[in-house]
Structure formats: C-alpha cells, structure tokens
N, CA, C and O of each residue as an XYZ file, in Angstrom:
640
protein
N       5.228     -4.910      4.004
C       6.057     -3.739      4.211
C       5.821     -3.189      5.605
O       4.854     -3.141      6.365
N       6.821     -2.874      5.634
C       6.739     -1.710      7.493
C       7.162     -0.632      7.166
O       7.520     -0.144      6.094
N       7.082     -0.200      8.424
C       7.714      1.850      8.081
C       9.163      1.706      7.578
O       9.833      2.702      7.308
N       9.567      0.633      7.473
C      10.977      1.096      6.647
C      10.968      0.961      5.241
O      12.022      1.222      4.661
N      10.171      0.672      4.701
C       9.620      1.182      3.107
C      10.657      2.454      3.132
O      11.647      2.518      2.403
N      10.231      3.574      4.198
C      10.780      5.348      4.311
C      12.070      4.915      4.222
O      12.753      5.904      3.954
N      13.020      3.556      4.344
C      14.285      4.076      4.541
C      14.986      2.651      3.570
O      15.756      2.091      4.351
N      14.992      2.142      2.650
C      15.339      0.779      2.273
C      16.499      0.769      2.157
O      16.901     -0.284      2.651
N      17.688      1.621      1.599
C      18.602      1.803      1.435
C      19.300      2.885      1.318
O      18.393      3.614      0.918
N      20.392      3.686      1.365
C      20.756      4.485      1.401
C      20.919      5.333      0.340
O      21.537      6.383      0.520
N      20.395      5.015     -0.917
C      20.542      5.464     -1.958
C      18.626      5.846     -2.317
O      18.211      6.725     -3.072
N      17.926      5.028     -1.635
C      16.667      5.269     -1.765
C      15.586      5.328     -0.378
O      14.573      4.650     -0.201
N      16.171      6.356      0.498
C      15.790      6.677      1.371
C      15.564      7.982      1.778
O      16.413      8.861      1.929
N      14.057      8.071      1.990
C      12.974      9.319      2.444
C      13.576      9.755      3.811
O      13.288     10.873      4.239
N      14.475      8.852      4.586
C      14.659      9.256      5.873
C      16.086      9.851      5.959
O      16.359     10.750      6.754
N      17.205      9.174      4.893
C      18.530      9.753      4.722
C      18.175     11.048      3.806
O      19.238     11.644      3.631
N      17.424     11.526      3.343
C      16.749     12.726      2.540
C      16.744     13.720      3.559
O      17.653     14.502      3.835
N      15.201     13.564      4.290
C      14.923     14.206      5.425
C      16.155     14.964      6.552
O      16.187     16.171      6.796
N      17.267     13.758      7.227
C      17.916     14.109      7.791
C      18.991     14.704      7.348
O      19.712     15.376      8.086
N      19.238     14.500      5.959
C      20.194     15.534      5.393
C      19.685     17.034      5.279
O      20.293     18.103      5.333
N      19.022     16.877      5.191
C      18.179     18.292      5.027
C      18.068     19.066      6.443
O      17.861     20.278      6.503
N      18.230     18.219      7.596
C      18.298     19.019      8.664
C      17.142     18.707      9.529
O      16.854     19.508     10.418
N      16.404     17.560      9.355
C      15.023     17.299     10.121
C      15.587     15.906     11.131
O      16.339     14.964     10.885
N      14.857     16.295     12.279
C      15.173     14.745     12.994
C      13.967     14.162     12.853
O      12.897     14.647     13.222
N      14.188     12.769     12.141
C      13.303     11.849     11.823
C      13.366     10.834     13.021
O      14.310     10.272     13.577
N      11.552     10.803     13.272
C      11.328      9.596     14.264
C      10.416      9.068     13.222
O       9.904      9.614     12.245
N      10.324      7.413     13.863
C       9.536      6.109     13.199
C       8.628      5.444     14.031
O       9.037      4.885     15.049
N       7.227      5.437     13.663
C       6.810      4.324     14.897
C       6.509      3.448     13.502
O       6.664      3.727     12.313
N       5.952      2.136     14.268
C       5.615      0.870     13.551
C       4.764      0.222     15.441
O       4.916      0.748     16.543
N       4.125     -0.753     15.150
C       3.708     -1.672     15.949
C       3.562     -2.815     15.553
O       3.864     -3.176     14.416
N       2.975     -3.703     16.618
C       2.884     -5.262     16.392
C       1.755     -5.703     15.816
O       0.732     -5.021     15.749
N       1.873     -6.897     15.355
C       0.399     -7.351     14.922
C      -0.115     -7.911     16.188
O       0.465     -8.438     17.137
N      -1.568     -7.613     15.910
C      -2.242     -8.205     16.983
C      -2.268     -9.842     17.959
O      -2.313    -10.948     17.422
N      -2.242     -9.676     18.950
C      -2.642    -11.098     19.389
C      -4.154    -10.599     20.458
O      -4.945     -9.660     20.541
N      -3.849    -12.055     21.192
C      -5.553    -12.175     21.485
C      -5.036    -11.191     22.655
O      -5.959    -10.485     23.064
N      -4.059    -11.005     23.168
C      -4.283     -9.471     24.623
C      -4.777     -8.193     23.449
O      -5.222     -7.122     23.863
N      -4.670     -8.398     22.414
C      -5.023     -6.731     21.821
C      -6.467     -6.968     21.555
O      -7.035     -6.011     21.028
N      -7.160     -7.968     21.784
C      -8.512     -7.844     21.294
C      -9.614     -7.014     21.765
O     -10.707     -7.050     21.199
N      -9.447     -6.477     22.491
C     -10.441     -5.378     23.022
C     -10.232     -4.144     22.837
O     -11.055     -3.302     23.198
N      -8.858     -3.772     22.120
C      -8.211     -2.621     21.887
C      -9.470     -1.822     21.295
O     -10.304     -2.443     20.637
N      -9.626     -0.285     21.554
C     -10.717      0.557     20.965
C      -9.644      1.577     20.097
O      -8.423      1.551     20.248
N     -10.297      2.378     19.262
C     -10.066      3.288     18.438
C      -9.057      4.411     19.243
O      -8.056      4.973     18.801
N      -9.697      4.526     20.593
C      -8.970      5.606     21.704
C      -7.739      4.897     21.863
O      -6.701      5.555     21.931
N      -7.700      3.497     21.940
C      -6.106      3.053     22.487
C      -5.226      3.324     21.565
O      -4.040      3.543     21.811
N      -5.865      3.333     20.148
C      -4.740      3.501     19.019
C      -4.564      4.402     19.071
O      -3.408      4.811     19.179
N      -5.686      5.264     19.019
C      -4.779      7.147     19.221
C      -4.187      7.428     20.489
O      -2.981      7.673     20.509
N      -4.773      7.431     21.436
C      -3.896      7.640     23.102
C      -2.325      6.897     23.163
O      -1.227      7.433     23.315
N      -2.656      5.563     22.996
C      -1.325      4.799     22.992
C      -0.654      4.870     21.671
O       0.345      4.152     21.646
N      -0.822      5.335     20.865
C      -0.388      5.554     19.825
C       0.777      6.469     19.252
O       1.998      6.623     19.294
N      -0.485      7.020     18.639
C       0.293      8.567     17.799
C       0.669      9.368     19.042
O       1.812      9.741     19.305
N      -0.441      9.595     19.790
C      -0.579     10.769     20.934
C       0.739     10.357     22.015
O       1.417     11.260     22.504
N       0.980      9.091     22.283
C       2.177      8.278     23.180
C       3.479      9.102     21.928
O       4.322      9.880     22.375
N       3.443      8.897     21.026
C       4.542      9.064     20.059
C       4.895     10.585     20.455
O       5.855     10.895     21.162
N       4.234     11.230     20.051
C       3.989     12.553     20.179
C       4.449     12.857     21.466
O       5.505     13.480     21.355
N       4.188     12.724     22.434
C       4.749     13.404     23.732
C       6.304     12.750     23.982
O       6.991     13.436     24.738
N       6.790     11.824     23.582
C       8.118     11.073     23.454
C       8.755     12.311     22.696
O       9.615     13.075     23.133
N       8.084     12.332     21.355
C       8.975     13.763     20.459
C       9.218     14.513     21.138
O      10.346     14.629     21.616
N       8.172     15.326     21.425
C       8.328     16.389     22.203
C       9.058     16.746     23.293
O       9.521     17.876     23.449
N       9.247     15.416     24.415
C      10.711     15.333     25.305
C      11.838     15.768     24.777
O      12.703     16.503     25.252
N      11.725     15.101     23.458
C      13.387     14.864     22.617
C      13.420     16.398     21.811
O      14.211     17.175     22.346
N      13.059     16.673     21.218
C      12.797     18.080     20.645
C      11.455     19.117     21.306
O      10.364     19.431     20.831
N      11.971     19.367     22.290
C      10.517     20.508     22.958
C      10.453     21.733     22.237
O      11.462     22.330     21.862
N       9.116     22.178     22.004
C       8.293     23.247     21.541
C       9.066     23.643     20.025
O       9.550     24.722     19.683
N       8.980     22.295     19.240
C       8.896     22.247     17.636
C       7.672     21.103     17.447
O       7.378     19.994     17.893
N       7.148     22.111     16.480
C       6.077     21.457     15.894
C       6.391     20.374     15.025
O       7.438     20.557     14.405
N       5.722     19.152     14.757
C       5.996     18.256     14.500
C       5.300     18.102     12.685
O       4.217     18.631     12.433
N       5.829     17.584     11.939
C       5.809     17.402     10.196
C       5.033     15.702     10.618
O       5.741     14.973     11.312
N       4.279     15.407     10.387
C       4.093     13.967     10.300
C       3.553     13.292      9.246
O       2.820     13.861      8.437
N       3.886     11.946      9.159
C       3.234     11.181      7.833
C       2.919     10.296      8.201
O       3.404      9.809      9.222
N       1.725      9.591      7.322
C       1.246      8.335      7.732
C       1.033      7.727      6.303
O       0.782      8.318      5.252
N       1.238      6.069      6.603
C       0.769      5.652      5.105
C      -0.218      4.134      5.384
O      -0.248      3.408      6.378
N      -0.694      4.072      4.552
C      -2.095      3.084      4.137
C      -3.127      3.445      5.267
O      -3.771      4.494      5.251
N      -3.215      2.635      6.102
C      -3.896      2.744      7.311
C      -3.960      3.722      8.449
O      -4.760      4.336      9.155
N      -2.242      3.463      8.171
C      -1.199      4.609      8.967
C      -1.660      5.926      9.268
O      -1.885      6.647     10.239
N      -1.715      5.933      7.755
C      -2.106      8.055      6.983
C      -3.864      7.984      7.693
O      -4.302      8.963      8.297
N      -4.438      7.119      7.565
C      -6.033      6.922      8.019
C      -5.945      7.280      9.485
O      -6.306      8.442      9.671
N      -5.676      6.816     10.286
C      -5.440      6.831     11.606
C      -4.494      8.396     11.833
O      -4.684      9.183     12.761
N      -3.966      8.479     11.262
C      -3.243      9.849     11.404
C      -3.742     10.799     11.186
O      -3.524     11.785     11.890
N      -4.821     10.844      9.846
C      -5.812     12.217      9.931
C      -6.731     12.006     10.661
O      -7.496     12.970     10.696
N      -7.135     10.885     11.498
C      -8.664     10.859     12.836
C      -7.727     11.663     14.085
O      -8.435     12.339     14.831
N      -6.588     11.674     14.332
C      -5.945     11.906     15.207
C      -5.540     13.860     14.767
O      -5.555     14.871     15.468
N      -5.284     13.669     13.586
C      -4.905     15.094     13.354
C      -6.427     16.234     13.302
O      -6.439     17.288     13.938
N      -7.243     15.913     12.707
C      -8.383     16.371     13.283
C      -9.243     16.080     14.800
O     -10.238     16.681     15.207
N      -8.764     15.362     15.220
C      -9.018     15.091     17.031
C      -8.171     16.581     17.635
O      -8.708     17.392     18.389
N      -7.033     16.672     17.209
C      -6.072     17.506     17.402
C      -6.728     18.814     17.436
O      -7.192     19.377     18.427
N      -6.698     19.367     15.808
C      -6.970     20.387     15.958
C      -7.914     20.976     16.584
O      -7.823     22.045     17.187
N      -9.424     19.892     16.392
C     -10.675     20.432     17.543
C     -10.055     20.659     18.940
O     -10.052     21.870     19.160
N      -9.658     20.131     19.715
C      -8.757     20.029     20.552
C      -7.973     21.147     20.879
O      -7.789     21.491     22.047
N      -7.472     21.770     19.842
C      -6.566     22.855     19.673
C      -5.453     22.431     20.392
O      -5.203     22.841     21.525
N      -4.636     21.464     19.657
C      -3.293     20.708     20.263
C      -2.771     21.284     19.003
O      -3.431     21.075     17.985
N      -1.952     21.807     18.943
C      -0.882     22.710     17.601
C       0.195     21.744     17.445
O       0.993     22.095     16.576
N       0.565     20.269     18.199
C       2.001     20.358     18.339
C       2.154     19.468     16.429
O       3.218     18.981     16.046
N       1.114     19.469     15.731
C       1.403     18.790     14.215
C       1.678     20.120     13.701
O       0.979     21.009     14.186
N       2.657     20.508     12.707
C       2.682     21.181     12.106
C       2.083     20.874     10.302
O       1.585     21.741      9.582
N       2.273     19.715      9.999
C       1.852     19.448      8.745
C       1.302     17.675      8.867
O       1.648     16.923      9.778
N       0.657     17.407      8.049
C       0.862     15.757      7.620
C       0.637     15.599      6.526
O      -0.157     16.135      5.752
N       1.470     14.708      6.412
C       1.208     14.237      4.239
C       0.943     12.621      4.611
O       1.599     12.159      5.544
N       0.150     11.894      4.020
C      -0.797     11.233      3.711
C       0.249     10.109      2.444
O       0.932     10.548      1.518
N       0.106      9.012      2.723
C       0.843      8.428      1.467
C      -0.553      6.852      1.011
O      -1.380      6.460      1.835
N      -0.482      6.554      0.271
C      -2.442      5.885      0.068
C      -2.914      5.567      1.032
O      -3.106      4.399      1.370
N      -3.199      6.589      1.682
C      -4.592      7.092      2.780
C      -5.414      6.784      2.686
O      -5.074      6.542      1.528
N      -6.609      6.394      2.736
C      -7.886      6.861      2.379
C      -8.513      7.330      3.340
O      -8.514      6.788      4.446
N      -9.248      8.590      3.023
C      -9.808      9.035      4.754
C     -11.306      9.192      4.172
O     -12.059      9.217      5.145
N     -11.671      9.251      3.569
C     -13.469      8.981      3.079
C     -13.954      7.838      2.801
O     -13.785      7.662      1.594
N     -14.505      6.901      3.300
C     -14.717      5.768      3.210
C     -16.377      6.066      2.723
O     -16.742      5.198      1.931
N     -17.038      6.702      2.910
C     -18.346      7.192      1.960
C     -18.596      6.494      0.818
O     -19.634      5.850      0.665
N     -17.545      6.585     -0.171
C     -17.559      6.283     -1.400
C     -16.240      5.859     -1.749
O     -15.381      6.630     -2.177
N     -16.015      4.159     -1.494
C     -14.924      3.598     -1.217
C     -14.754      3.225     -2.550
O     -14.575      2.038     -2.826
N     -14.789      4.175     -3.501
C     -14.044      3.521     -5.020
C     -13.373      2.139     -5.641
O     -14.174      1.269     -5.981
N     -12.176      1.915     -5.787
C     -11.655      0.700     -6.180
C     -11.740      0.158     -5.196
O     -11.716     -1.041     -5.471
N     -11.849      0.320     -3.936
C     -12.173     -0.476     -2.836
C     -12.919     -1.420     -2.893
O     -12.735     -2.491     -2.315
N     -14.030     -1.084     -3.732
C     -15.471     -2.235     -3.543
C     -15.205     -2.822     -4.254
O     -16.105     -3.662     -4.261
N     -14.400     -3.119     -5.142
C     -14.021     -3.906     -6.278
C     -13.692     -5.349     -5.452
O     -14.255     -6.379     -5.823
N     -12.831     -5.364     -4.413
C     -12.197     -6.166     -3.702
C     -13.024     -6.764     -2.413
O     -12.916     -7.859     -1.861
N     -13.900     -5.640     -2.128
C     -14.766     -6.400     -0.830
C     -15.954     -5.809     -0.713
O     -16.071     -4.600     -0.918
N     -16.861     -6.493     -0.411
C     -18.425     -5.981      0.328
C     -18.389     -6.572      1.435
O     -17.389     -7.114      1.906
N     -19.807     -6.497      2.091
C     -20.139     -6.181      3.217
C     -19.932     -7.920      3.841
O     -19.388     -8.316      4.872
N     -20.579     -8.641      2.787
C     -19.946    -10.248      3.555
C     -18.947    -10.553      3.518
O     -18.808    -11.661      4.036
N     -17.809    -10.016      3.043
C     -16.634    -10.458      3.318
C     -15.896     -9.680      4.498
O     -14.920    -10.112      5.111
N     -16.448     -8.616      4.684
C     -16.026     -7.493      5.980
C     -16.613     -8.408      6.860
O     -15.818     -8.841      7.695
N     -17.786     -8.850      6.939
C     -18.451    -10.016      7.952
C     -18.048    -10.602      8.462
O     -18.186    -10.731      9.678
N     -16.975    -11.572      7.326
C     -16.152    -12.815      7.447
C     -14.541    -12.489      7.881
O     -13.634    -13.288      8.118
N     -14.539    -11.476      7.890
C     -13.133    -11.248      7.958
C     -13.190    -10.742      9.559
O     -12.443    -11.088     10.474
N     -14.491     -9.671      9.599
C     -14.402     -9.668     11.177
C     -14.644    -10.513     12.332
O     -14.251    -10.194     13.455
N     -15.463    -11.888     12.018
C     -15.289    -12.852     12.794
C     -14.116    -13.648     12.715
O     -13.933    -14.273     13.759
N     -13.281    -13.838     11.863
C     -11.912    -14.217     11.913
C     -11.435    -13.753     12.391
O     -10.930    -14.612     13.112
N     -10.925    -12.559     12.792
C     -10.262    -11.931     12.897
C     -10.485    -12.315     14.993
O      -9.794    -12.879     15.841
N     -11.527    -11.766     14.982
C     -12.258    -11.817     16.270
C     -12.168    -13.368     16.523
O     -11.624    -13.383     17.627
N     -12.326    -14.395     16.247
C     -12.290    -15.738     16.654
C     -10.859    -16.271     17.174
O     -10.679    -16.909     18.211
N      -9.756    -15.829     16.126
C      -8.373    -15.985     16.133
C      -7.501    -14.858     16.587
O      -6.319    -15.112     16.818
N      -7.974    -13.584     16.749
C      -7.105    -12.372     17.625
C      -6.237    -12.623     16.684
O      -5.305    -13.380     16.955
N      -6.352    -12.006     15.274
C      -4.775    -12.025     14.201
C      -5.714    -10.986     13.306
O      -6.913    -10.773     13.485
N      -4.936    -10.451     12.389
C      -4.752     -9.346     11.546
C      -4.811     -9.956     10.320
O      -4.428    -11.108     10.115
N      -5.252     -9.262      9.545
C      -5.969    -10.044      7.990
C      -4.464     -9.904      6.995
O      -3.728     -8.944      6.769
N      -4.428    -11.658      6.456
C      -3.460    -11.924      6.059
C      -3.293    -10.823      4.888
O      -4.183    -10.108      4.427
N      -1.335    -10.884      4.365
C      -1.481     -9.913      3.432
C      -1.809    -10.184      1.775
O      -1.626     -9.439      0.813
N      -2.206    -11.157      1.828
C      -2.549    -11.736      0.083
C      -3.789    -10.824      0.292
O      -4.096    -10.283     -0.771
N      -4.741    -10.423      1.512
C      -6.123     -9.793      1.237
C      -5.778     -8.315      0.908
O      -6.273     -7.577      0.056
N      -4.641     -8.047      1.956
C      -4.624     -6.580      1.801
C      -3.995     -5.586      0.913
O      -4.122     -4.366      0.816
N      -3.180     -6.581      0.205
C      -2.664     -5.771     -0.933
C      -3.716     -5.277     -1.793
O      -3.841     -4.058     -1.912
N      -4.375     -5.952     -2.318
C      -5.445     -5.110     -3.193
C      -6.556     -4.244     -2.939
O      -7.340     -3.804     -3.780
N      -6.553     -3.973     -1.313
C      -7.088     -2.936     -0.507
C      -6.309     -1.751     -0.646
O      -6.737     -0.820     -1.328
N      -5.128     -1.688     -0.025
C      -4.553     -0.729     -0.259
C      -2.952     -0.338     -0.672
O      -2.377      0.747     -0.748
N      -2.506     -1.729     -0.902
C      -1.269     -1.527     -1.337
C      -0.068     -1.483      0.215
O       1.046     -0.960      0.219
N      -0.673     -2.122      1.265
C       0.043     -1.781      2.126
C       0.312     -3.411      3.107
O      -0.287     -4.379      2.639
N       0.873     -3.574      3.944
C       0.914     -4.495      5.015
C       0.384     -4.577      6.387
O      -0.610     -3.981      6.803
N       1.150     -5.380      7.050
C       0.450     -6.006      8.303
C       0.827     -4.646      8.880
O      -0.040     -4.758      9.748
N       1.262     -3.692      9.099
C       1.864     -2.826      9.710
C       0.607     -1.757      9.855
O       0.457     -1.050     10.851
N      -0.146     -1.752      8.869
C      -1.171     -0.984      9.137
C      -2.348     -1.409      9.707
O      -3.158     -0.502      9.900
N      -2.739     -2.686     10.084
C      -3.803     -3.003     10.858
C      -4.198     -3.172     12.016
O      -5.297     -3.606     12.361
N      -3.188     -2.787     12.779
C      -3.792     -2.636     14.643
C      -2.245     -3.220     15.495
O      -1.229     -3.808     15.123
N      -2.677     -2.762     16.598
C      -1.410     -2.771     17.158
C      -1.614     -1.982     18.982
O      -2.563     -1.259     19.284
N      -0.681     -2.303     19.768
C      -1.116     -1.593     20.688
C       0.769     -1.122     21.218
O       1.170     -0.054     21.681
N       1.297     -1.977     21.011
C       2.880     -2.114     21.632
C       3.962     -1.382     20.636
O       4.812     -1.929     19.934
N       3.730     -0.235     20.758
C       4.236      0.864     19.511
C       6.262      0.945     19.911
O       6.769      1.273     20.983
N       6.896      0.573     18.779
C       8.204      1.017     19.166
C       8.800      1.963     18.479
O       8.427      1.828     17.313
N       9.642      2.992     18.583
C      10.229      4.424     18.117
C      11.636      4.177     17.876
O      12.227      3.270     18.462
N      12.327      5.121     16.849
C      13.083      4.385     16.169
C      13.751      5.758     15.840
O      13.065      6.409     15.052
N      14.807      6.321     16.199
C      15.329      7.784     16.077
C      16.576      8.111     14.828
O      17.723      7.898     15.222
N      16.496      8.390     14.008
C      17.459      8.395     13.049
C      18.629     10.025     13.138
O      19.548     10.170     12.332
C-alpha cells in the first residue's frame, strides 16, 4: 500500500471526504531505497521530509496551520517530528492523527511475536549489504503497512 490507501476510490475516499468538507489535502509518499539512500540519517527524513513538505504547504496556503496524518511508519516518523516541533516551538501542525503508529517501542507488544533481536540483526545487514527495504511478506505482520513506510529520501507531493 501507499498513501493512496487515503484515496482508493471515489466512493471510499478519506481525501474526497476531506476536500468536500472544505480542507486542501496534500500527499507525500517517497521512494524505496537504493544504495544513494544508504547513508540517509534520521535528520534527512525529517529535514528532507516532513519539514521539506511543510514549508511547500505553507507557500501554497500561508499562515494556516496544518492537520497532519501519518500511518504505519509514516504516523512514527510524524510524531518524532511533531514533538521535534513543538520543543522547537514551530506551531505550523495544528493536529496529527496517527493511523497504526506505534510510537513506544519500550514495550513492543504483538510486535515481538514476529521479531527479536536476531532477526533485526539479519535484516539490518541485508538491508545494508543490498541498499533495499525489507520485503513486504516481512512487514505485514509488523505493522500492517508497506514499502511506503520504510525510508526514502526523494519525497513527491500530490495536491488534491
């Protein structure tokens, strides 16, 4: 799945919802990794990221606060960024809703069911050997989500 899960059809779409209602909906999504993204850090995903997204909005609609959502990974990366934010005291989020997020990894519940620490091992030298993103037969039972949530640097926006 990609961010258009939000929009599949017109009869079952979060984004024909939204804009009826009077909201302008933007979309990011990115690429899966290759071996130029392999050095990518946590800062590139948020700087080039959300934070890149974010100042694009803000061109297009200036001084409205922004509603945002993130999902699987997405929503993960979106609350490190939304609390970066607020310490920060950057106001321009007005809300975020979260769709299977997980932002406590402490006590990774059904999570561990599916992986420990040698398979995080094995998956990060794959990953790292071949510069690719963990196939999705693994990640569905992580979190119910796709390639869309695992890294990326080449973000494209999508204006409805």
């Amino acid at each position: 799945m990609k961010y258009y899960i939000l929009d599949l059809s017109p009869s079952k779409s979060m984004v024909k919802y939204l804009v009826d209602q009077g909201h302008t909906v933007f979309m990011i999504s990115w690429h899966n990794p290759t071996v130029e993204d392999r050095d990518l850090s946590m800062k590139d995903y948020t700087q080039k990221g959300i934070m890149a997204a974010l100042d694009v909005i803000n061109k297009i609609v200036p001084d409205q606060q922004v509603h945002a959502a993130g999902y699987c990974l997405g929503g993960t990366l979106l609350s490190i960024v939304a609390a970066a934010m607020a310490r920060d005291e950057d106001n321009r989020l007005k809300s975020i809703s979260l769709f299977t997020a997980q932002t406590d990894f402490t006590e990774a519940g059904e999570l561990m069911l599916f992986i420990d620490e040698s398979q995080l091992s094995y998956m990060e030298d794959m990953m790292w050997d071949k510069a690719t993103w963990i196939p999705n037969r693994w990640l569905g039972p992580l979190c119910y989500c796709a390639p869309m949530t695992c890294s990326g640097q080449k973000w494209s926006m999508n204006t409805c």
